[in-house]
DRENMAR-117374 format. One line per 8 residues: their letters; for each residue x, y, z of N, C-alpha, C, CB. Coordinates in pm, 1 decimal. Atoms other than C-alpha are relative to their C-alpha. Glycine has a CB too. Example, Ala and Ser with C-alpha at 12.3 -4.5 7.8 and 13.67 -1.06 7.14 Angstrom:
AS	89.0/-119.0/0.0/1230.0/-450.0/780.0/90.0/120.0/0.0/-99.2/2.7/124.6; -82.0/-119.0/-6.0/1367.0/-106.0/714.0/-77.0/109.0/73.0/41.4/46.2/-141.5
REM end
This chain:
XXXXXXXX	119.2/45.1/70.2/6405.5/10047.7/13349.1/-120.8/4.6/92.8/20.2/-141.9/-55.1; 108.2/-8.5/-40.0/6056.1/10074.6/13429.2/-76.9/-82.6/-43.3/-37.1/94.7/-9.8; 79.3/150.5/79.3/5820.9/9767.2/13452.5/-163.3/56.1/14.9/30.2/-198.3/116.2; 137.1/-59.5/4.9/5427.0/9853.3/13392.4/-84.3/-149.1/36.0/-40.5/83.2/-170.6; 91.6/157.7/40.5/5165.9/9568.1/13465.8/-132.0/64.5/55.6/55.1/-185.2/102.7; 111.0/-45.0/-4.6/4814.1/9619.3/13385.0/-105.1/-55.3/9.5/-10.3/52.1/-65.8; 82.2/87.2/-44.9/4503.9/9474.4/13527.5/-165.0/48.6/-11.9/49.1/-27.1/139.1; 145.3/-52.5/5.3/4122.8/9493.2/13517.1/-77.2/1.4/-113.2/-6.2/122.5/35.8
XXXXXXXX	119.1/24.4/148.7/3961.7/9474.5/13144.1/-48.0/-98.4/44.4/49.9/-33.0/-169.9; 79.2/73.0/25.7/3743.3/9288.5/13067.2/-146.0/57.5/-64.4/-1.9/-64.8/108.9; 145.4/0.7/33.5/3357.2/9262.5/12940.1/-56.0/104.0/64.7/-72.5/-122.3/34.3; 94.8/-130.9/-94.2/3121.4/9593.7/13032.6/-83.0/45.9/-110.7/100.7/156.2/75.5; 101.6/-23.5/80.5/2791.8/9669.6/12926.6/-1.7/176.5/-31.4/-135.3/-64.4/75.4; -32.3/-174.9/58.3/2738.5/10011.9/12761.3/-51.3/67.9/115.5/-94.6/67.0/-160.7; 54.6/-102.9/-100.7/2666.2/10255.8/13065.4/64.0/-52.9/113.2/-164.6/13.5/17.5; -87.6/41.4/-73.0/2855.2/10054.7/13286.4/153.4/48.5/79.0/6.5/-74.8/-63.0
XXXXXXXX	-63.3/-87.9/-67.7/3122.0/10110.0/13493.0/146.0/-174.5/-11.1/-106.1/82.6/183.7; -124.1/95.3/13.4/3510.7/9923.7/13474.7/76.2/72.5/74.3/64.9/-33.6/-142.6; -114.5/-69.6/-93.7/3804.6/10002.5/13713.8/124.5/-76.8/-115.6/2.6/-64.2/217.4; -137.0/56.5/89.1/4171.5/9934.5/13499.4/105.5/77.5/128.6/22.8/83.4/-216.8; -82.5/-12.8/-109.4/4475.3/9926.5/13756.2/161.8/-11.1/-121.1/-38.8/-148.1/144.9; -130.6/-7.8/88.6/4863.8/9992.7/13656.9/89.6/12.2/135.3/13.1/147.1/-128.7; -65.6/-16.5/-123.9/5115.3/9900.8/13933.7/158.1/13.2/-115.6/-27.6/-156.1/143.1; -103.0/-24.8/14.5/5490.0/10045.3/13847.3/89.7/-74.4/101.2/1.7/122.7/-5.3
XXXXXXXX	-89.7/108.8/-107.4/5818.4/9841.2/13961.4/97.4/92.4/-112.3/-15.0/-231.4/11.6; -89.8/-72.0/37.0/6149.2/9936.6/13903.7/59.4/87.6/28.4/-12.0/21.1/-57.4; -66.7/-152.6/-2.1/6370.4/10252.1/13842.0/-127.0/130.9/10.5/98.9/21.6/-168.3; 93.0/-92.8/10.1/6067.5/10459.1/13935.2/-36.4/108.0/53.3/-68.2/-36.8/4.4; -31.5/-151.3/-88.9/6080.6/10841.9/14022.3/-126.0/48.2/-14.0/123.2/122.5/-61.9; 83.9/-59.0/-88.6/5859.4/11074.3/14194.9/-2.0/86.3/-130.3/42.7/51.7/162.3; 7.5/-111.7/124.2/5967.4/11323.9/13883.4/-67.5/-44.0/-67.1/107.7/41.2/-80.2; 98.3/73.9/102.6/5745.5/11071.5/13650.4/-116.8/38.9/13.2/-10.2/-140.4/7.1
XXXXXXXX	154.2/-12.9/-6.5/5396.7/11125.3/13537.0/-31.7/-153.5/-94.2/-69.3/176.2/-85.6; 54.6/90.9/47.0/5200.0/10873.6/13404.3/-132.7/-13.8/-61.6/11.9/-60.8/72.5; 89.7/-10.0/59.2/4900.9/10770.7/13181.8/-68.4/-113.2/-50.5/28.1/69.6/-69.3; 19.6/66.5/60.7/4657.7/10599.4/12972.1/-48.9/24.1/-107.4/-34.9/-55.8/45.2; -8.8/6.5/138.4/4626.4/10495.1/12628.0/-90.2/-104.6/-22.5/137.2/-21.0/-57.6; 111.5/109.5/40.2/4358.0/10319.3/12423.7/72.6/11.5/-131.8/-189.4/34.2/9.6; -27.2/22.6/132.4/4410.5/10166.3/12066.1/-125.2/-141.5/-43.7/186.7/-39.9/-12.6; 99.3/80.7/14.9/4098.5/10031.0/11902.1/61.7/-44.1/-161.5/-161.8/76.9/24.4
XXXXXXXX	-63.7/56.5/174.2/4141.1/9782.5/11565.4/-35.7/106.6/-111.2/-89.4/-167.1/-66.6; -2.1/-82.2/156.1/4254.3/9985.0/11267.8/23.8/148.7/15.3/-154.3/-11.9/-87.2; -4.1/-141.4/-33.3/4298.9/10312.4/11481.8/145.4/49.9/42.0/-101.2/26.1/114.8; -78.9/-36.3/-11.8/4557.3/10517.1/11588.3/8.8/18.6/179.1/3.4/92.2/-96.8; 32.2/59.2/-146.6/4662.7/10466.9/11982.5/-17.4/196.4/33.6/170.5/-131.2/108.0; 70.4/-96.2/-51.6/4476.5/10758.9/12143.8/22.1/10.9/153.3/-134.7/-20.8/-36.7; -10.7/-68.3/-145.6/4538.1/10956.9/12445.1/-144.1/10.1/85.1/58.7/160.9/-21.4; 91.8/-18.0/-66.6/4318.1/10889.3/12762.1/-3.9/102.0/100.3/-20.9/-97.2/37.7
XXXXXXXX	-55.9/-77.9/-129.6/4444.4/11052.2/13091.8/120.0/12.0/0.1/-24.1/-52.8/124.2; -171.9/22.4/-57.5/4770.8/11103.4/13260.1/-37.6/59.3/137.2/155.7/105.2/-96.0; 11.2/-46.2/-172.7/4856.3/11229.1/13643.3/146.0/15.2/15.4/-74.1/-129.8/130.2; -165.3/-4.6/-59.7/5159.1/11340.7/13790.9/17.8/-37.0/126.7/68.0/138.5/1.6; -80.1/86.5/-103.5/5341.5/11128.9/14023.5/20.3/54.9/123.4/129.7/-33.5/-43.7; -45.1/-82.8/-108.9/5375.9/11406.1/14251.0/-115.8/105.8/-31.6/170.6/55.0/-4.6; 115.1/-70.5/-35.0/5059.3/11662.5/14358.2/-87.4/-60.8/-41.8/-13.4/118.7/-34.2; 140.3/1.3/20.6/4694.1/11661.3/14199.6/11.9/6.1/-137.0/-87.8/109.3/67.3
XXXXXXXX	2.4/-61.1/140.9/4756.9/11751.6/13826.2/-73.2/-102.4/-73.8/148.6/31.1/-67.6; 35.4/90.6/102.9/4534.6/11542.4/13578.8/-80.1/85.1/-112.2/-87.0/-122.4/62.1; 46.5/-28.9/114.8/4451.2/11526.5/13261.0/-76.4/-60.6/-68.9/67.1/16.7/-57.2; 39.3/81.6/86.8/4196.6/11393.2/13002.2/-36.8/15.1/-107.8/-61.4/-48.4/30.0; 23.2/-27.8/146.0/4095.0/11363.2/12686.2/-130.3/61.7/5.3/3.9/-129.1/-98.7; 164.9/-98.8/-32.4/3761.1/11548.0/12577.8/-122.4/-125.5/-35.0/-31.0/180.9/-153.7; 93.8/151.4/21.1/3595.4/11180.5/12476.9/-12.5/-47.0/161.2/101.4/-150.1/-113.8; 4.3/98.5/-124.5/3646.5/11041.9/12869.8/-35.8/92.2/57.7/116.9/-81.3/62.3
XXXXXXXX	-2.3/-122.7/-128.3/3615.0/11407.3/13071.0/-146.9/1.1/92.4/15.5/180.2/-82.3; 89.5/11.1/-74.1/3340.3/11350.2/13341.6/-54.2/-108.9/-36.0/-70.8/94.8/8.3; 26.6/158.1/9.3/3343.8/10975.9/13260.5/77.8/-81.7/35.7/-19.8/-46.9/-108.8; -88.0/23.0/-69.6/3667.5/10877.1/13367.7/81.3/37.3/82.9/32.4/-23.6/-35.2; -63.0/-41.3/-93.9/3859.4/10908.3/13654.3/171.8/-54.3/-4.3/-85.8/-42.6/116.9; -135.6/46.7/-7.2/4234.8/10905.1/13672.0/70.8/2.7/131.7/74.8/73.1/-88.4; -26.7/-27.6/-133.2/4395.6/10865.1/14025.0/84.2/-124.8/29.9/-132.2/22.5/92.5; -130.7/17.5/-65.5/4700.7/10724.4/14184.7/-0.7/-51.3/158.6/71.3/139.0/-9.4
XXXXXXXX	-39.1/-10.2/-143.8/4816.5/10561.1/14512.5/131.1/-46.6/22.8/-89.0/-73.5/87.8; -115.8/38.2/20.6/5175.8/10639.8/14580.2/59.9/-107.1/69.0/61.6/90.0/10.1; -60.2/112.4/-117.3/5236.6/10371.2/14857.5/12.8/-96.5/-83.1/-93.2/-49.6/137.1; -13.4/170.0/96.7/5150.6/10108.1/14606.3/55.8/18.3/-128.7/-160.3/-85.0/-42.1; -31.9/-12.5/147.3/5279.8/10290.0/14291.1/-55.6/-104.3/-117.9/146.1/-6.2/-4.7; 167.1/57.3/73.4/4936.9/10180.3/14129.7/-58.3/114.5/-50.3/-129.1/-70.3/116.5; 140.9/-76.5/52.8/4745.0/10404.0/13915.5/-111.5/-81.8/-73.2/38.1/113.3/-107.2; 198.0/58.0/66.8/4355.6/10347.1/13821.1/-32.2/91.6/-94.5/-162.7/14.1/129.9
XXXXXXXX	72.2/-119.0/129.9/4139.9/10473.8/13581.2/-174.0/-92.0/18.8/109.8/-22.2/-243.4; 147.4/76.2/-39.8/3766.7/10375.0/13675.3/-120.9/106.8/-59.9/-20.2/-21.4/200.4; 41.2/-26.3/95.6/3576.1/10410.9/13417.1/-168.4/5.5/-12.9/66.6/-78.7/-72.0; 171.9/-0.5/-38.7/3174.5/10501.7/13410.8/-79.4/31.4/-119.4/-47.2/121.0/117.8; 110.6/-46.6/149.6/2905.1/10572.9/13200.6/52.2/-34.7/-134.6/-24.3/177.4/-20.4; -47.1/71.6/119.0/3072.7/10330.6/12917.6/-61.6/-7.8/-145.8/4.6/-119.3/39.2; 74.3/32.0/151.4/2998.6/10336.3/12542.2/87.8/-73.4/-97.1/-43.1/140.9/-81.7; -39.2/60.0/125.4/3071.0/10106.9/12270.2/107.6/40.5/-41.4/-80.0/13.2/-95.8
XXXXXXXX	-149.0/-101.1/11.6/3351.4/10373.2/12155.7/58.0/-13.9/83.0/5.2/141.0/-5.2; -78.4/36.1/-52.5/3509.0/10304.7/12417.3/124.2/-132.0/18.9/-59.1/21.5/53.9; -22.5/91.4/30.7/3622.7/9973.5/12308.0/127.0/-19.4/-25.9/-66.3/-22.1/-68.5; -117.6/-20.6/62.3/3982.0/9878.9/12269.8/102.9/-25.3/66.6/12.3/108.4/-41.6; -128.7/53.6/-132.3/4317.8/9756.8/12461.3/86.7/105.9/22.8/115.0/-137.6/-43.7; -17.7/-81.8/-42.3/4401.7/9974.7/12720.2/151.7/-0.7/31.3/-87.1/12.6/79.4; -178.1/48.2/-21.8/4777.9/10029.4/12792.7/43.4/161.5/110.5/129.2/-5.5/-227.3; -59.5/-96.4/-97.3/4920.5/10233.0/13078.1/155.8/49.8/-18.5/-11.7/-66.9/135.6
XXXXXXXX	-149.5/-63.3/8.7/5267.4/10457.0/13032.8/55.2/75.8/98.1/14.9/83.2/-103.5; -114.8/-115.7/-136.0/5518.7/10646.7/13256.3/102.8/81.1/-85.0/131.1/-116.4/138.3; -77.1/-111.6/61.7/5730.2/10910.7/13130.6/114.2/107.0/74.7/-105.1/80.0/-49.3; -79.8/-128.1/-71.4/6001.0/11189.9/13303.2/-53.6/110.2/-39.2/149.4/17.2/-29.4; 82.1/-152.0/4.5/5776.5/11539.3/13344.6/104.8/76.1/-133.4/12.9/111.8/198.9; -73.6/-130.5/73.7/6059.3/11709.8/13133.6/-50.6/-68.5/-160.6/220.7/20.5/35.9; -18.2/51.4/70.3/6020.1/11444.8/12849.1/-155.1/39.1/-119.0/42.6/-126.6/66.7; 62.1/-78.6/79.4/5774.0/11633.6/12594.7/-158.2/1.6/84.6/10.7/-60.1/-162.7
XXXXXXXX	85.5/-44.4/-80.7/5407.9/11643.0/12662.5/-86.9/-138.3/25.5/-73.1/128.2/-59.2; 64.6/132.2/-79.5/5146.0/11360.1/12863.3/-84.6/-32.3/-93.2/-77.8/16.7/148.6; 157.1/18.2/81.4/4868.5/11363.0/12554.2/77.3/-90.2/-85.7/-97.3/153.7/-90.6; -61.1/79.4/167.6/5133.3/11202.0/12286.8/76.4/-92.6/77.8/119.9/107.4/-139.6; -57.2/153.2/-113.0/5239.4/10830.6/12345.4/109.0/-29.7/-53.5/-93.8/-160.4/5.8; -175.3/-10.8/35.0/5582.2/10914.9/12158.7/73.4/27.9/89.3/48.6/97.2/-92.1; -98.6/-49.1/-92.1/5672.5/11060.1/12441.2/25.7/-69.0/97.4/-22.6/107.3/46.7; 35.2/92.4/-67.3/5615.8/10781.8/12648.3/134.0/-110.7/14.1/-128.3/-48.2/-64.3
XXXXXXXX	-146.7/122.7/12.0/5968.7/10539.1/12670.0/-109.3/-124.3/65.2/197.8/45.7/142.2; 46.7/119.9/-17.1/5761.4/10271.0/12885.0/-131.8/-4.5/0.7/44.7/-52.8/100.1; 151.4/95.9/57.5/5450.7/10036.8/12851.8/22.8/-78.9/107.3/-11.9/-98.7/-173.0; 28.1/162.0/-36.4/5261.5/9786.0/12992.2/-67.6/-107.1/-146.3/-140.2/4.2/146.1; -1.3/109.2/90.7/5159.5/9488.9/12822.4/-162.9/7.5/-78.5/34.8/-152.9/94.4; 171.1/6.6/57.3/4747.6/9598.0/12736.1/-37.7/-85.1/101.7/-44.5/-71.7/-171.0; 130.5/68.1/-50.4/4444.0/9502.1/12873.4/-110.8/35.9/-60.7/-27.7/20.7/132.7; 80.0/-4.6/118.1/4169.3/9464.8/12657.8/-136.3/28.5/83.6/6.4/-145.5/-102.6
XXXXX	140.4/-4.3/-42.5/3816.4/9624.1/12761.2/-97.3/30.2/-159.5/-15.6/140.7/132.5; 130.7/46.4/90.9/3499.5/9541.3/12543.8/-81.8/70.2/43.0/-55.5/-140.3/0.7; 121.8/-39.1/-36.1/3197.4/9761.6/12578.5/-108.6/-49.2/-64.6/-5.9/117.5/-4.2; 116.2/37.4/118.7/2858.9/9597.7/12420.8/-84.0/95.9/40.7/-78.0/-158.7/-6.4; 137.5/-91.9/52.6/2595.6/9764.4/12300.9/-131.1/-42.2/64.8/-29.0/-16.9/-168.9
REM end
């Protein structure tokens, strides 16, 4: 098993800037990639980033791309996601996942076996 715990929401004004942290514990391999996920009320949970556990590889959605940053530090098996130039749309409890590279693809959160628990970021207007 793989334990997720996720830190950092909170309150951020629109243009603003938020860091969200995700430290992994557990059964946790180097073969894993990992990611994040937003789900705003009434929506469907939406693909943010991901990164692989091993080299440089990232990914993001085309709503966050040169607004968020996705990045990793394996010593602490912690990934971030530090978040800039914030808008309203952005709104919504954030949830970090881990996955096995073979296990379909990093954009869909079916493919995803573990979670953390959310962290809720607010952007105002």
């Amino acid at each position: 098993q793989v334990q997720l715990v996720e830190s950092g929401g909170g309150l951020v004004q629109a243009g603003g800037s938020l860091t969200l942290s995700c430290t992994a514990s557990g059964r946790f391999f180097s073969s894993y990639s990992m990611g994040w996920f937003r789900q705003a009320p009434g929506k469907e949970r939406e693909f943010v980033a991901a990164i692989l556990w091993v080299g440089h590889m990232t990914y993001y959605s085309d709503s966050v791309k040169g607004r968020f940053t996705i990045s990793k530090d394996n010593a602490k098996n912690t990934m971030y996601l530090q978040m800039g130039s914030v808008k309203p749309d952005d709104t919504g409890v954030y949830y970090c996942a881990a996955r096995p590279n073979y296990a379909g693809n990093y954009d869909r959160h079916t493919d995803y076996p573990y979670w953390g628990q959310g962290t809720q970021v607010t952007a105002s207007s």
